[in-house]
N, C-alpha and C positions, 0 to 999 in steps of 0.2 A: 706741426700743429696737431691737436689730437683728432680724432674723427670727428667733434663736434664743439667743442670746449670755447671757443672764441668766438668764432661764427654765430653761435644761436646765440649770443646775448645781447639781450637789448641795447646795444651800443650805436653810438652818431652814423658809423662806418656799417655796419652790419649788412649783408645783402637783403636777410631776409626780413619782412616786414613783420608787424604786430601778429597780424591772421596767421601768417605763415608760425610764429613762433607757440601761437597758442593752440592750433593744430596739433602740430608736432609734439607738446606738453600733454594734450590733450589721450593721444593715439598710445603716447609711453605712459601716462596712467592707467590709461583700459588693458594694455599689455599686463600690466598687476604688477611689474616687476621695473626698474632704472635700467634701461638699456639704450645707449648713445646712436644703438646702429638704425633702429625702430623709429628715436627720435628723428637722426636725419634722415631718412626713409622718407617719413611723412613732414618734413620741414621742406625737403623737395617738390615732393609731388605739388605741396601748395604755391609754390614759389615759381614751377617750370609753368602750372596752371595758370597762372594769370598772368605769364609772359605765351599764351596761347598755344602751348604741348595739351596734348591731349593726355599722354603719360610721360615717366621720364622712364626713357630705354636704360638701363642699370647697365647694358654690355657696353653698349657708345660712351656713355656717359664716364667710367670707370678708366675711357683712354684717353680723354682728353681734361686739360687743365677746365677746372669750375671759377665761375667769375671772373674771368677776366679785367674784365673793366671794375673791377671793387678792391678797396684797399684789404680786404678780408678774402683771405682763399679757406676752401673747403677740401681737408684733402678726405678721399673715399675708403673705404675700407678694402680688402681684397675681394673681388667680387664673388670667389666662392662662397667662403663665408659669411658673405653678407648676407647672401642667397638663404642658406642655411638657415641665418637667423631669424629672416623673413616670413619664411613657411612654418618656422615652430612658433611665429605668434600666434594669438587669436585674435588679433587685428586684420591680422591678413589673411586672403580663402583663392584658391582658385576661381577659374571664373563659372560662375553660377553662384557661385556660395552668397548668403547674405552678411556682407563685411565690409567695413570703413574702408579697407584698400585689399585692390587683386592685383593677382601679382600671377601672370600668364604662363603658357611655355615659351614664350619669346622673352623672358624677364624683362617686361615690358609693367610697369607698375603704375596702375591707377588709382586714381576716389572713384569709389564704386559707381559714382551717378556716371561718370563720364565711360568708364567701362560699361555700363549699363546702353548710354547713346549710341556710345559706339556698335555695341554687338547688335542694339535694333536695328539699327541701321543698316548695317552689311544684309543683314537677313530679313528686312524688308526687301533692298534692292535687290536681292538675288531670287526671290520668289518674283520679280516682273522682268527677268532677260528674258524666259522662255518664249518660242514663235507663237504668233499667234496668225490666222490667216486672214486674207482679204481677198474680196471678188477680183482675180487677177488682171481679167479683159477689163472694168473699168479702173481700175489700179493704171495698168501700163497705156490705156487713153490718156487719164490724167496727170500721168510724169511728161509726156511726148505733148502735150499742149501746156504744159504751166514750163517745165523748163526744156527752151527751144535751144539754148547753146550746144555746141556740137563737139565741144572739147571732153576729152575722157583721160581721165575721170570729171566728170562733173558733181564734184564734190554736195553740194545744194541738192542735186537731185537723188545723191546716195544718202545723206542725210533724209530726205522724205520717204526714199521705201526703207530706209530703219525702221523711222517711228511710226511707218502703214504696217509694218509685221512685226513688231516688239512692245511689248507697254513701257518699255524704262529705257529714253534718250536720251544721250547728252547731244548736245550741239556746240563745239566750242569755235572760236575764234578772235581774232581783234577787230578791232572795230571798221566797221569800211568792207567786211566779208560777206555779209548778208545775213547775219543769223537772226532776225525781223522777218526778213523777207521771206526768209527759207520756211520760219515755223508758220509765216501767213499761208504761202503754197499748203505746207503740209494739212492744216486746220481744213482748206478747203476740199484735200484728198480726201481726209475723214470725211468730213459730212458727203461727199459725193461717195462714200461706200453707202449711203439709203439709211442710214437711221440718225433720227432726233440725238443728238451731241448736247450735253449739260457742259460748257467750257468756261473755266476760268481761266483769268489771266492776272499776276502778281508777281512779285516783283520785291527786295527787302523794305526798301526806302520810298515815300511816295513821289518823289525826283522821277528815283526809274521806273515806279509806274505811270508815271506822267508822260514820261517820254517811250513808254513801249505804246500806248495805247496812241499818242500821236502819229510813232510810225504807222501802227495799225491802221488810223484813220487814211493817213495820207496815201498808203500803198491796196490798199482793199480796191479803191475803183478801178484798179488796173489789173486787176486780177481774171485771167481769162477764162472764168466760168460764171454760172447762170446768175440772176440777183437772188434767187431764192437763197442759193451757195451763201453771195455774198452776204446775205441779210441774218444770215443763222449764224455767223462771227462775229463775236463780242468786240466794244470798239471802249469799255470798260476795263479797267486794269485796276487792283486793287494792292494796298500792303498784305505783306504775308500774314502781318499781327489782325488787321482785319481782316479777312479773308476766314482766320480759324477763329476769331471773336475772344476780342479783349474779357477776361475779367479782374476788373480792378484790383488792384494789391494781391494782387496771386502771378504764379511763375505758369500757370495752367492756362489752358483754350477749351471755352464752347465745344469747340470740335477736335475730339480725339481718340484714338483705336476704338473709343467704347461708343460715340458718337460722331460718325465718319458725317464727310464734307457731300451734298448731294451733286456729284460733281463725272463728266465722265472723260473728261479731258483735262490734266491743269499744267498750262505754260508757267515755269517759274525763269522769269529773265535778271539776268547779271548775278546769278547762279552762285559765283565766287564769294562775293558779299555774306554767303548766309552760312551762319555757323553751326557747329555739328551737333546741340541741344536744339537748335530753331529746326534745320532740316530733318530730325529725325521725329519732332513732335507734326511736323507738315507732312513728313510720308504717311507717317503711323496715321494719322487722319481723312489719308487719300483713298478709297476705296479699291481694293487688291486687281478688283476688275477696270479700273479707270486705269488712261496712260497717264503718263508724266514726263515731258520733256522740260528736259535745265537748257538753258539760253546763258554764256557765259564767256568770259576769256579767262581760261586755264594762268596765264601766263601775269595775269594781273595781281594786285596784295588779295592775300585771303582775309577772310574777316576779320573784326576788328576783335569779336571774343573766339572762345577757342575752338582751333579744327584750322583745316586744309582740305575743308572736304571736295569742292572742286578737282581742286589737283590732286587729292588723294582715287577719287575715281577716274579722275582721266590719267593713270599709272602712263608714264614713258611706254610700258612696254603695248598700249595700247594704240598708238600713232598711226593710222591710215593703215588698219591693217585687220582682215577680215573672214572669217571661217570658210572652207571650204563650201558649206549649205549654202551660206549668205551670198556669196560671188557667183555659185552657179543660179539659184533664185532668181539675183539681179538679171545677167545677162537673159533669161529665158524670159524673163518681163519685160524690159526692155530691150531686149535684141539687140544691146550691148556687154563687148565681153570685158570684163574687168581686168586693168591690167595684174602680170602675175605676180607683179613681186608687192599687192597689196591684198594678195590671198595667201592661205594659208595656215591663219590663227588658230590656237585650240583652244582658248577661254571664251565662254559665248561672254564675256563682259565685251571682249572687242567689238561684237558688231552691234553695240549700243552705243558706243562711241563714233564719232565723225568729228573730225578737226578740218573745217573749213579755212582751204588754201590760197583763193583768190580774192584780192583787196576790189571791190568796187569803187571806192570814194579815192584810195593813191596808187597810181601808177609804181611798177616795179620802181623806177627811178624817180619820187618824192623824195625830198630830204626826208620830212615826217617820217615818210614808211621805213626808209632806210635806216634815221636814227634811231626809231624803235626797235629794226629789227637788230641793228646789232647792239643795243641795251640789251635784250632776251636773251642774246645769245652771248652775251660775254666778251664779245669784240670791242676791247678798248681802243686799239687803234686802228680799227676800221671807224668808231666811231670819234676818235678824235681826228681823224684826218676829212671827214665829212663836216666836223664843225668848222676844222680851218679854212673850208671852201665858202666865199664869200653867197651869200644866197639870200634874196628876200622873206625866205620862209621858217630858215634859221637862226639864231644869232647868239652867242658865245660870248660871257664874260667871266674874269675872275669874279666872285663875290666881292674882293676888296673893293674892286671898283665900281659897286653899286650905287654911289653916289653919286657917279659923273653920267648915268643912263637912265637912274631909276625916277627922278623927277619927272622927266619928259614921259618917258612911258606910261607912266599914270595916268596926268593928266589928257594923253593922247586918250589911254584905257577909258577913262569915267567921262567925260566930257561929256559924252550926247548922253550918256545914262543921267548923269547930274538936270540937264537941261531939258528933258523928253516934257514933251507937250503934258500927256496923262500917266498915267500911275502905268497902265496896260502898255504902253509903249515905252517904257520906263522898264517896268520885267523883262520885258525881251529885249533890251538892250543891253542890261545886266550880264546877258548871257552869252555877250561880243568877246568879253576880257576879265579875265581872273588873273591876280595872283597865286601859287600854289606853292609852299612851304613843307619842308620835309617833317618840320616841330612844330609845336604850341610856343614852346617857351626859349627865352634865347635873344640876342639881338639880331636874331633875322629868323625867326619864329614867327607864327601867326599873331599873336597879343603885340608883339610892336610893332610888324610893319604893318597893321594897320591903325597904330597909332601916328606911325607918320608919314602913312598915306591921306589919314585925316587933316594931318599939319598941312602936305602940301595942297590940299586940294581948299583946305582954307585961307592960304595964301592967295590963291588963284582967284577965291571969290565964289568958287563952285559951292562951297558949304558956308553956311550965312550965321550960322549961330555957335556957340559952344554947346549948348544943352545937349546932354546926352541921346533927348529925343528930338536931333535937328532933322531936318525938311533935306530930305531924301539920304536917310540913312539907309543902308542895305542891312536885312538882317537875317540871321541864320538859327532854327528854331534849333535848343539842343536838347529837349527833352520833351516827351509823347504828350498830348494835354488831346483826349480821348472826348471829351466835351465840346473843345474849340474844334476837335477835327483837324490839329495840325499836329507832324510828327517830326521826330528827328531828323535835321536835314534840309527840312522845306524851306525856303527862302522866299523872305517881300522884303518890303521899303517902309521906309515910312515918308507917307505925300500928307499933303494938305486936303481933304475933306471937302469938294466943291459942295456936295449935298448938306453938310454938318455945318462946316464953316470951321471943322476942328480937324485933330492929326490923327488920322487912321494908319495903322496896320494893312498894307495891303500882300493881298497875293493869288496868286492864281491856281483854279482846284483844277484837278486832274482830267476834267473836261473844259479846260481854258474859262470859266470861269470868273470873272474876280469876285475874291471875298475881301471884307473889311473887318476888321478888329480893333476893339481898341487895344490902345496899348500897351496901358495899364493892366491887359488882361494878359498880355503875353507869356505864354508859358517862357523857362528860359532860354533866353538867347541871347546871340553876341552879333558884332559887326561882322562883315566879310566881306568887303571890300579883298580881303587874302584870306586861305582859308587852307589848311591840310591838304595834303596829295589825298590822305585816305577819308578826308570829308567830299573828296572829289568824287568818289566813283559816283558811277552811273550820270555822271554828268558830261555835258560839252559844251567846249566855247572855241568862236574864233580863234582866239588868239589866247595862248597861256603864259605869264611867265612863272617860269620855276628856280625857288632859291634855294638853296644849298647851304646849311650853316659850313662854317668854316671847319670847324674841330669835329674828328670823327663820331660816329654816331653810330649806336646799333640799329637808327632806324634807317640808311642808308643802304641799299641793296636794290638788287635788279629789281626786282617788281614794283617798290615805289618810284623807284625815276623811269619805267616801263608808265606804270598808270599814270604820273604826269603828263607823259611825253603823249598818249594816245587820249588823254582829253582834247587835247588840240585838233580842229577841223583846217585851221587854214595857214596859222603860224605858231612858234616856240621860241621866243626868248628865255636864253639860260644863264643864271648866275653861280657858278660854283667855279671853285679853284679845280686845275688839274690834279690835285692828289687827293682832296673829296670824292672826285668825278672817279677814277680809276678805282678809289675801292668801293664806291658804290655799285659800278660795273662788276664789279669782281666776286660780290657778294650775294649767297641766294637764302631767302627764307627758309628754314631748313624747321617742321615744327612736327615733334614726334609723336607718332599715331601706328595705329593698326590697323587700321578701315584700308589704308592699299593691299596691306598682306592678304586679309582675311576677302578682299574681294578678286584678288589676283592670285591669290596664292604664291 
């Protein structure tokens, strides 16, 4: 096939889409000249871009087959000459230059806005690894009274003199490690170094601000220092879109490089979630002098638009592993010696890093712990021989045979949420049992199995009407309505109205709350009774079950049946055949960027 000849044309099959096509049309007019190499150059970069690349790597790219999964292949040109041709556009500039696409020394080819993110980025964060110092005598009082355990490395307490001597922390872990708890301790080291702390705390979705600020609540009175300590830590948690201040029909915030945030601490939790436009507009607004620690699981799906940037900073080569300065520091503060094969490092990016290693919520031997951990790790038959072990907390089916399991589960699922005395007892019940689905679309997608979760649960008697707005519908807001103060995410019911005598919108504000809406005003949203793996994050439930379409998927990889499997607190029922399951295992998100190089070098 020629370099671009079949491919770009508006046809049934085509990979690329409209945008993509008018881009690419677009870039080879301003070129001045008909050049197929230019076109698909920029047919790419649009097309890798909203499959969540950052850029497409021209070297990778050039070794492996293009589209796979489409009846249309793309074959490449030879990469020297491509190169060549690249650079003698005027479309394209190195980086600095101002141009529709840059094309790097790592032939690494971007749209300038995201080359642009990206390079703020790396060099925001690299202006805040430098040490910064803290009163070491109350420093190492308050490591040796907040964390008493005696096991070394105590990962929680290395995580705290990080971010007491560095403005830029990460914190990572899965769920069950403490990274709540850890940044609660740290908050109260700060304010116990003696000066007045401006802190915020946010979060991408108001789900997980909901839920960071309840851990907050719930863990503060236990906190072994003063109440003044306690009382000057925010028990508010806010969206990031809030936090830098909406303004309507614009891509822009209130607050940014030219209008920083008055702030002098900002907790950003579930970290992962936030993409590399959002995170780079949130630093740029952070004041140089303020810290900034991420709350996050490395290991979980990256955002929904584009970047890795999580995992792009938390680089492999940064794993429990820490500069020479950093380890002797430690030990002379706390008068422990760190062991040696986690010293070492020469990137100060490493001792901004801390991967929190011990689970508080599951013992080494949970099924949970263990079926997540060998999902992360690629252990197919470690983790198939843990499913075949008969266990109350697990449970294993083909999808074929979702019909002979899936009725009862439901109805076991929604019962007391159906039947809950008030609306407030009703949302926290909600939050007992999910469905979680790999798709939208599909017959085992989100849009049908909770059509016929609907069916069965109106068999049952639990749902009384057909109207779309029946008496105790679950629903899931999907788009921002900045007015009503509900955001992407947020999830109520629909109850009956003791006050009104009519059917409210309910749901609960991020200080437990409830609010009422009508429902007619609802911005949009659907049912969720079942709902995405990746509508899941920053959520948890009892009990999850996870489906599995049948036929292969590119959305099938470790990290989403990782972030299913660690929604769950108590049990996981799973629906997938073994040859779904194995190349889901077998598969990693792989999405191409620069922000590791350029921060690791």
């Amino acid at each position: 096939m020629p370099v671009v000849a079949k491919s770009l044309e508006p046809e049934q099959h085509s990979p690329f889409s409209p945008l993509d096509m008018h881009f690419a049309g677009l870039m080879e007019k301003f070129a001045g000249a008909k050049n197929e190499r230019i076109h698909l150059a920029a047919a790419l970069v649009s097309y890798f871009r909203g499959r969540g690349h950052i850029c497409l790597d021209l070297s990778a790219f050039c070794k492996i087959p293009f589209l796979p999964d489409s009846s249309e292949r793309v074959s490449c040109p030879p990469l020297k000459p491509w190169l060549v041709e690249l650079r003698k556009s005027k479309v394209v500039g190195k980086p600095g230059d101002f141009c529709p696409l840059i094309l790097d020394d790592h032939n690494r080819l971007y749209l300038h806005r995201y080359w642009k993110y990206e390079h703020d980025l790396a060099e925001t964060i690299r202006r805040r690894i430098g040490h910064v110092p803290a009163d070491e005598t109350i420093l190492a009082n308050g490591l040796q009274r907040l964390f008493t355990e005696t096991e070394n490395p105590n990962w929680q307490k290395i995580a705290a003199f990080g971010a007491l001597t560095r403005r830029f922390t990460v914190v990572s872990g899965g769920p069950g490690t403490g990274k709540t708890t850890a940044v609660l301790k740290i908050l109260a080291l700060l304010l116990e170094q003696g000066k007045t702390l401006r802190i915020a705390l946010t979060a991408p979705t108001g789900k997980a601000a909901s839920r960071l600020q309840d851990t907050i609540k719930t863990a503060k009175p236990k906190l072994d220092c003063t109440q003044e300590v306690k009382g000057a830590i925010p028990e508010t948690a806010s969206t990031i879109h809030r936090l830098l201040g909406v303004i309507p029909d614009s891509p822009f915030f209130r607050h940014n490089a030219k209008n920083q945030l008055p702030v002098d601490v900002v907790v950003i939790d579930e970290a992962s979630m936030v993409d590399l436009a959002l995170m780079t507009k949130l630093l740029a607004a952070i004041p140089e002098s303020a810290r900034v620690i991420l709350l996050g699981d490395k290991d979980q799906l990256s955002s929904v638009e584009a970047g890795a940037v999580l995992g792009d900073i938390c680089s492999s080569s940064s794993q429990s592993k820490f500069s020479e300065t950093f380890c002797n520091d430690y030990a002379r503060i706390t008068s422990e010696k760190m062991p040696a094969q986690f010293c070492g490092a020469k990137n100060p990016m490493n001792d901004c890093i801390v991967q929190l290693q011990k689970n508080y919520r599951f013992g080494d031997d949970s099924p949970i712990y263990r079926m997540s951990a060998a999902v992360r790790t690629g252990d197919f038959v470690g983790l198939k021989d843990l499913l075949a072990t008969k266990s109350v907390e697990l449970e294993w089916q083909p999808t074929a045979r979702l019909n002979e399991g899936f009725k009862q589960l439901v109805i076991d699922g929604f019962e007391k949420f159906l039947t809950a005395g008030t609306p407030v007892e009703a949302l926290q019940l909600l939050n007992h049992f999910r469905v979680l689905a790999a798709v939208r679309d599909s017959e085992f997608g989100v849009v049908e199995l909770n059509r016929r979760i609907e069916r069965i649960l109106r068999e049952q008697g639990l749902i009384k009407h057909s109207h779309p707005l029946y008496e105790g519908r679950p629903v899931m807001v999907t788009r921002n309505d900045y007015t009503l103060n509900l955001f992407n995410g947020d999830t109520g019911i629909l109850r009956h109205d003791e006050e009104t005598g009519q059917s409210r919108a309910f749901f609960l504000t991020a200080d437990n709350q409830l609010r009422k809406v009508l429902p007619a005003r609802l911005p949009e949203h659907e049912t969720v009774f079942a709902m995405t793996i990746h509508k899941s994050q920053g959520s948890e439930f009892d009990h999850v079950l996870i489906i599995l379409p049948e036929n292969e998927s590119p959305m099938l990889t470790q990290e989403l049946l990782y972030t299913g499997i660690t929604r769950a607190r108590k049990s996981v029922s799973l629906f997938a055949s073994e040859r779904v399951l194995r190349l889901a295992v077998s598969r990693r998100v792989e999405r191409s960027s620069g922000l590791e190089s350029q921060l690791w070098g």
